[in-house]
C-alpha positions in Angstrom: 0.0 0.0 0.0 1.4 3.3 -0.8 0.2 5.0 2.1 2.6 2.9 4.6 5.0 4.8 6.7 7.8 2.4 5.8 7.5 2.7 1.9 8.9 6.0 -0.1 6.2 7.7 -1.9 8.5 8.7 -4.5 8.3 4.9 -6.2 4.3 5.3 -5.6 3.9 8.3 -7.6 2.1 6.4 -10.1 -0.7 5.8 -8.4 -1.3 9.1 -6.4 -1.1 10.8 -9.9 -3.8 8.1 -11.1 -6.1 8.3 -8.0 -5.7 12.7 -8.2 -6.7 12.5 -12.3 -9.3 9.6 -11.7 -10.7 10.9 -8.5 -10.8 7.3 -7.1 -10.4 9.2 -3.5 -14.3 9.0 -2.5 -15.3 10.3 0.9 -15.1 7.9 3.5 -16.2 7.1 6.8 -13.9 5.6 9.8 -15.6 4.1 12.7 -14.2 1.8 15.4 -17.4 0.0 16.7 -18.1 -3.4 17.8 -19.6 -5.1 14.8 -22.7 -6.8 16.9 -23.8 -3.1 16.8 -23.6 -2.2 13.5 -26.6 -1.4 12.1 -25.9 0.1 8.3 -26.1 -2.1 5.3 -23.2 -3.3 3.4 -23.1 -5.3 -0.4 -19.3 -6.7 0.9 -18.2 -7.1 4.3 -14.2 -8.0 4.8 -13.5 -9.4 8.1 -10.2 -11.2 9.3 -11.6 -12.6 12.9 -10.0 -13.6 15.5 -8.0 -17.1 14.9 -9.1 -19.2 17.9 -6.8 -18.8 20.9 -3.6 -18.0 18.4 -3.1 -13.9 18.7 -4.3 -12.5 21.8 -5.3 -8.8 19.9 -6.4 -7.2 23.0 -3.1 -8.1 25.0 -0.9 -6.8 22.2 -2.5 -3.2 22.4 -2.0 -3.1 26.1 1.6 -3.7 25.0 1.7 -0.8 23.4 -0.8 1.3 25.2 1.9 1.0 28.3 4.6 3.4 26.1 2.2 5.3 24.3 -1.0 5.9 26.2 0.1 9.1 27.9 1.3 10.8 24.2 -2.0 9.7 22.7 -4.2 11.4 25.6 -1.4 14.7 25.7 -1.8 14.9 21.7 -5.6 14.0 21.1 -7.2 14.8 24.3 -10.9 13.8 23.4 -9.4 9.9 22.1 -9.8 6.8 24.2 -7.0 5.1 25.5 -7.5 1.8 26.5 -8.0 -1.3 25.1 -11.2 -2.5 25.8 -10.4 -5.6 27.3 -14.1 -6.3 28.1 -15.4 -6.1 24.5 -12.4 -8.8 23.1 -13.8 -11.7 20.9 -11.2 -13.9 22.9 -10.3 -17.1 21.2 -11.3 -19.4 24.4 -13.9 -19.7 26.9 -17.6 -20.2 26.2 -18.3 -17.1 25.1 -16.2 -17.2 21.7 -18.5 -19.3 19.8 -21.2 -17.1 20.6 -19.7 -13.4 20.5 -18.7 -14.9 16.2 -22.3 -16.3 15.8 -23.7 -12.9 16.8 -21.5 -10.8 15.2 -21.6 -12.8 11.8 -25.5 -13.0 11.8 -25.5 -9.3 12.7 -23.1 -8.6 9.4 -25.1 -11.2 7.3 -29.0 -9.8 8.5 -27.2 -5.8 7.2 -26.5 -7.0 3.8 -28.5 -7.7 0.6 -29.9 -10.6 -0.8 -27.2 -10.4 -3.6 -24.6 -9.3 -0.9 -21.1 -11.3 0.1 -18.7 -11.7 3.2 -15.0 -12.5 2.6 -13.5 -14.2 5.5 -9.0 -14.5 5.5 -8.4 -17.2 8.0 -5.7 -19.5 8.6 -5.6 -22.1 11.4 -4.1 -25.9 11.4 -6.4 -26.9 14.1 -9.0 -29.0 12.7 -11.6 -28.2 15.9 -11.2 -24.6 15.3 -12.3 -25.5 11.4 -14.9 -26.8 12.9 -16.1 -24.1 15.4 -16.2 -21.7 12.0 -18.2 -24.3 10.5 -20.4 -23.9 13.2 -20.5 -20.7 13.6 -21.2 -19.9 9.7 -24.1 -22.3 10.0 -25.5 -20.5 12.9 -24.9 -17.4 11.6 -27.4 -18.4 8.2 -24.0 -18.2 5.9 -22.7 -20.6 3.2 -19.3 -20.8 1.7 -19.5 -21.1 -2.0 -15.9 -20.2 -2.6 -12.7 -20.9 -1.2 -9.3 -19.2 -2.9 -6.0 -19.9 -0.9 -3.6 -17.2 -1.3 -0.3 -17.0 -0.7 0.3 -13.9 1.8 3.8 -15.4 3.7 7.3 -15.1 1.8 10.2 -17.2 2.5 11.8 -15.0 5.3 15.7 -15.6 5.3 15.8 -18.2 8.0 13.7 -16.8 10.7 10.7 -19.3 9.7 11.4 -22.5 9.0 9.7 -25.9 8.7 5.9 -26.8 8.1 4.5 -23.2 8.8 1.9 -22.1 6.8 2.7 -20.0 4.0 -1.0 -18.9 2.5 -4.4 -17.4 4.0 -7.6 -18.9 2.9 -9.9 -16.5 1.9 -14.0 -17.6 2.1 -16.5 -16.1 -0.2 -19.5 -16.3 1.9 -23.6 -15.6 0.9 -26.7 -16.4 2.8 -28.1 -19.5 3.6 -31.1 -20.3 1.1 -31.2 -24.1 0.9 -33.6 -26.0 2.6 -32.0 -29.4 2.0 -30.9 -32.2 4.1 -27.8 -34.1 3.6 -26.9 -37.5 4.6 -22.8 -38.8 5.7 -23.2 -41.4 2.8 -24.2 -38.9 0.4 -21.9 -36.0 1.9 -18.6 -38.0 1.7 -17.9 -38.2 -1.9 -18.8 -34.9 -2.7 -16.3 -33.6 -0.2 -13.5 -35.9 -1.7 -14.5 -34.4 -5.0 -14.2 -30.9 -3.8 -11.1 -31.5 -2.0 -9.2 -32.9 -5.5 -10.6 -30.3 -7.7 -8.9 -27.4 -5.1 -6.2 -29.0 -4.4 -5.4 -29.7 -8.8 -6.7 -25.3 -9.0 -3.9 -24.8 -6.6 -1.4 -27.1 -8.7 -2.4 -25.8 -11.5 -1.6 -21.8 -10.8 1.6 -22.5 -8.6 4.9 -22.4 -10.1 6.5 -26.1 -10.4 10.1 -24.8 -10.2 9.4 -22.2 -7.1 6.1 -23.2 -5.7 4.4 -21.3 -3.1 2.5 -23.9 -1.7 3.7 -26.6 0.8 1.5 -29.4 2.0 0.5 -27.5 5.1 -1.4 -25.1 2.3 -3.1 -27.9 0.2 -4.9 -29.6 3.9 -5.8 -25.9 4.5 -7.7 -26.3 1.2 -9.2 -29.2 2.2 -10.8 -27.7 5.5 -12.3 -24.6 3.2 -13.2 -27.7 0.6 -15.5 -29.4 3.7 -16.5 -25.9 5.0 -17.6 -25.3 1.5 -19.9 -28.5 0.9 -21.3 -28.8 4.5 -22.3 -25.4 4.6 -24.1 -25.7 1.3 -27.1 -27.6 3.3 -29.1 -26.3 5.7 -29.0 -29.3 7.7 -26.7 -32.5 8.3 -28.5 -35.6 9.8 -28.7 -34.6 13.2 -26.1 -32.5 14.3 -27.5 -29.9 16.6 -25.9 -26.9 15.9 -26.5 -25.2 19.1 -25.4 -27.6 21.2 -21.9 -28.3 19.4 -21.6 -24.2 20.1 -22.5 -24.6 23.5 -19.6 -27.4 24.1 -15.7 -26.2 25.2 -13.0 -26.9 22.2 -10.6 -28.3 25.4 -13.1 -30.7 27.2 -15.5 -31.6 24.1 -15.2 -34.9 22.3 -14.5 -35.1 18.5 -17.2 -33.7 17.2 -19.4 -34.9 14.1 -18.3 -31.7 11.9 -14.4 -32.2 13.1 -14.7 -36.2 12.1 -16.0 -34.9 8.4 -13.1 -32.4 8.3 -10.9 -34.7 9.2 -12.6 -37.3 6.3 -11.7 -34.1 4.3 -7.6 -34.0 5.7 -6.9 -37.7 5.1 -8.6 -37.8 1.2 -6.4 -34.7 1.0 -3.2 -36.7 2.2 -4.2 -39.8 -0.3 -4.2 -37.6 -3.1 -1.1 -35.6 -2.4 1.3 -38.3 -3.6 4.8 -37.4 -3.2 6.6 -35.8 -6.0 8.0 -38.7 -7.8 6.2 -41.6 -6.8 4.0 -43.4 -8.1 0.2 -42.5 -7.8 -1.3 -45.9 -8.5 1.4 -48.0 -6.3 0.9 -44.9 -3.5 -2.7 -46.3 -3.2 -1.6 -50.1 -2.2 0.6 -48.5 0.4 -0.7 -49.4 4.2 -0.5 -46.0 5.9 2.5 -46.5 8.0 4.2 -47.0 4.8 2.6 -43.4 3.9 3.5 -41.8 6.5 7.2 -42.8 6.4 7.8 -42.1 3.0 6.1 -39.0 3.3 7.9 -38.1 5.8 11.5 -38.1 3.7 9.5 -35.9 2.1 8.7 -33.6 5.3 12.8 -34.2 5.8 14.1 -33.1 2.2 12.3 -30.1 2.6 14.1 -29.3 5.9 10.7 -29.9 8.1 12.1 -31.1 11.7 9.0 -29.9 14.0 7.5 -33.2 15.8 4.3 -31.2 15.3 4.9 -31.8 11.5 4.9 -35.5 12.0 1.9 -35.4 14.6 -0.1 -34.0 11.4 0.8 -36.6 9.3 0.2 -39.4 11.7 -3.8 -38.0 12.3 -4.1 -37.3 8.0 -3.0 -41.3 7.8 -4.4 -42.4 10.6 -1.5 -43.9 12.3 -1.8 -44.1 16.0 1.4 -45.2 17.0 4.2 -43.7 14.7 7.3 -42.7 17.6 8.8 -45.6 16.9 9.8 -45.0 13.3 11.4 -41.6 14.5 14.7 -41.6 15.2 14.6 -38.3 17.3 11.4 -36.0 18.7 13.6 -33.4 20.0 11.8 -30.2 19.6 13.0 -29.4 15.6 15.3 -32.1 15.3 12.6 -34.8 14.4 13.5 -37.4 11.9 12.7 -40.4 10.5 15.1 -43.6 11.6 17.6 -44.7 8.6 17.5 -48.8 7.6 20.7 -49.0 9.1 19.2 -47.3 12.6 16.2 -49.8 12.8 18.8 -52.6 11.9 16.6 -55.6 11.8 15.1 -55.4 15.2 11.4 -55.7 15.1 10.9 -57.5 12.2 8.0 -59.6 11.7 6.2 -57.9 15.1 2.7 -57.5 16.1 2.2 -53.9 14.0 1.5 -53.2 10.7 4.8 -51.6 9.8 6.8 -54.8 11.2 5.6 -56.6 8.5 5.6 -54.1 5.7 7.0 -54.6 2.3 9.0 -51.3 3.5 9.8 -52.6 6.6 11.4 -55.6 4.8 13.0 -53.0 1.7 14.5 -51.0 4.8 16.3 -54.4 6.3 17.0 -55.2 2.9 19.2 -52.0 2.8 20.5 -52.8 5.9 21.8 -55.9 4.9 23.4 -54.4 1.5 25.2 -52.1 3.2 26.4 -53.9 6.0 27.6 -56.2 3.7 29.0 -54.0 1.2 27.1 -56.2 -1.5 23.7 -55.7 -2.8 23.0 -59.3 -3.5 22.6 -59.7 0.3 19.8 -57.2 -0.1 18.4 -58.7 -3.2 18.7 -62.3 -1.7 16.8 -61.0 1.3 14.1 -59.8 -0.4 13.9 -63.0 -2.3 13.8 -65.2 1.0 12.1 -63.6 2.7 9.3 -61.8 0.8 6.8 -64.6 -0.6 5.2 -62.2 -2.4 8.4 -60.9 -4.0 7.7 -61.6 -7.8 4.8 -59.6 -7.5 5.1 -56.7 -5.9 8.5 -56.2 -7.4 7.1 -52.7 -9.4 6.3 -51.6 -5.8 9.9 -52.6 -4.3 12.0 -50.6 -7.2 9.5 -47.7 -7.1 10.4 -47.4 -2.8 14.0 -48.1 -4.0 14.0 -45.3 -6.5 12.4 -42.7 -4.1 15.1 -43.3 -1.5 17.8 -43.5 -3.6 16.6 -39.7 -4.6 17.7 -39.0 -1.6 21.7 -39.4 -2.6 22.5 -35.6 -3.1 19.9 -33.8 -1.1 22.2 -31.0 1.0 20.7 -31.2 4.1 20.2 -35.1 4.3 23.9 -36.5 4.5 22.7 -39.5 7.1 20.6 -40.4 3.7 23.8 -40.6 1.4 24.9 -44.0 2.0 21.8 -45.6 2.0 20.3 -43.6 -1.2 23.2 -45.2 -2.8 23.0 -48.5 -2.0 19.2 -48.1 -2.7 19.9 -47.3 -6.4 22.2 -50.1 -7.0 19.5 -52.0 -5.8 16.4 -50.9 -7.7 18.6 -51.9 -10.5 19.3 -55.3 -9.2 15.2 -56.1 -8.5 14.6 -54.7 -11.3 16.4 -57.3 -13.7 16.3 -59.9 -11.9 14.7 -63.0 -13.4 13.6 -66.6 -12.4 
């Protein structure tokens, strides 16, 4: 914006001289007033709410009303200088859920028939999703859009990891269906909502540079769900009112979170990682999922344990610690073949007995050996399915051994190389 206090107007002189000879500069109107009081009518609200519990607002102005509340009362005598603790929309307690309802029913009943409300928010909580679901629905609005922008550049170091880099901005109009859906009916048209805005979002990002991590696409998927469960007026029998009326802290999952988070794991199916195989990523258990994507998570340079807590709830893994090789706060990783060794093998969980659990010892053995045939015999002994799931053993091969030259991934080198030799082996092998 030209008008900021940090930018030289001198490189803005463009558009002054355009607004001056276009007279775009209209009279306006300031008015700081709590918006469950307004009572004017508006074609297009723009609100940016509060996010939950994650930015206390009314705490940060008290920060600053401690250095500069006696310059602002000295300088503008007839202001206000305090930061009306009382009227906060606070992101916890009871009272948050209803404070939004009102103030969003309040905005909706003050604009047209024809009118719209954008909404930026960006949250990775799914129960807070929900809550705005809630609150949308009680508030007589739909979503019927959903754009996700980027709005967060890369900023030299200071942010790293799985933060999110875009806000989602909600194109809201009022309720006017009358219509009842059913789970059975409501599932697949999330999953195809979900797909076609997570391919818009491929389809505009830049493939070389892209904005977007995978943090961005599941945020899609929330405003996907928001956007098809707000499009009825009524699921089964979820009582609105009393969802609103429960705590986010003490509540059970509630009915709106589980079809969120039915929206978060068809998300995580379909967001096969770059350079694997879509088809042979669906015969994958999820363990096997979650690990691989997980070198993913790690060739990006994504070491928060909070990154690998999302991944186990989109795949539905319960029990996933034990594939880590550290959860120190941003040093989690997953373990190498040569740090599981062959322990566990062939134990009571799914991943024991994994075709990647048995690719991993297979490494193990090569390089232990210094000789791929021991990994290639192993496979071969132990795997009785080995002839055919072969395609599946080179394609897990391959994706590790892309590992061989990523910078910040030495511990991978060895193993990324022993994998390629491999994949070549399995992959002419014959009877």
């Amino acid at each position: 914006m030209f008008n900021y206090c940090t930018r030289g107007l001198i490189s803005y002189g463009f558009f002054i001289k355009f607004g001056r000879e276009n007279n775009i500069c209209k009279k306006n109107t300031v008015n700081v007033k709590d918006a469950r009081l307004i009572n004017n009518e508006v074609t297009i609200w723009f609100t940016d709410p509060p996010y939950a519990d994650a930015v206390n607002y009314h705490e940060l102005s008290e920060f600053f009303l401690a250095w500069d509340k006696k310059v602002f009362l000295d300088i503008f005598p007839d202001w206000y200088a305090d930061s009306k603790r009382a009227l906060a929309v606070k992101g916890t307690g009871e009272s948050f859920n209803q404070s939004m309802v009102e103030i969003y029913r309040n905005l909706a009943e003050h604009m047209p028939e024809d009118g719209m409300q954008i909404i930026m928010f960006t949250h990775q909580n799914v129960g807070v999703w929900a809550d705005l679901t809630l609150i949308l629905w009680a508030a007589g609005l739909r979503v019927t859009a959903a754009w996700n922008i980027a709005t967060e550049t890369d900023a030299s170091g200071l942010k790293q990891g799985n933060y999110v880099k875009g806000t989602v901005l909600l194109v809201l109009r009022k309720q006017t269906s009358e219509e009842t859906a059913y789970l059975d009916a409501l599932y697949p048209e999330i999953e195809f909502e979900v797909k076609r805005q997570i391919d818009s979002m491929r389809e505009l990002d830049d493939r070389e540079d892209p904005n977007f991590s995978d943090t961005d696409y599941l945020l899609a998927a929330y405003a996907a769900s928001l956007k098809v469960t707000t499009s009825y007026k009524q699921i089964e029998d979820i009582d609105v009112n009393y969802e609103l009326s429960k705590t986010r802290v003490s509540r059970e999952e509630s009915p709106v979170e589980k079809i969120i988070n039915e929206a978060v794991k068809i998300a995580y199916d379909y967001l096969t990682p770059s350079g694997f195989d879509s088809y042979l990523w669906k015969m994958l258990i999820p363990e096997e999922r979650f690990y691989i994507k997980g070198l993913d998570l790690e060739k990006d340079g994504i070491y928060q344990i909070g990154a690998y807590q999302e991944l186990a709830r989109g795949f539905g893994v319960k029990e996933y610690k034990n594939l880590l090789a550290s959860t120190r706060a941003n040093q989690a990783r997953l373990k190498t073949a040569m740090e599981f060794g062959m322990r566990g093998l062939g134990g009571g969980d799914s991943f024991s007995n994994s075709l990647l659990r048995n690719v991993l010892a297979a490494l193990h053995q090569a390089i232990k050996a210094e000789n791929t045939m021991h990994g290639r015999n192993w496979l071969k002994n132990e795997l009785p399915s080995y002839w055919s799931q072969r395609n599946t053993i080179v394609e897990i091969l391959e994706f590790i051994s892309a590992l061989e030259n990523i910078e910040n991934m030495p511990h991978r080198k060895e193993e990324a190389r022993y994998a390629r030799l491999l994949a070549e082996l399995v992959k002419n092998d014959s009877i």
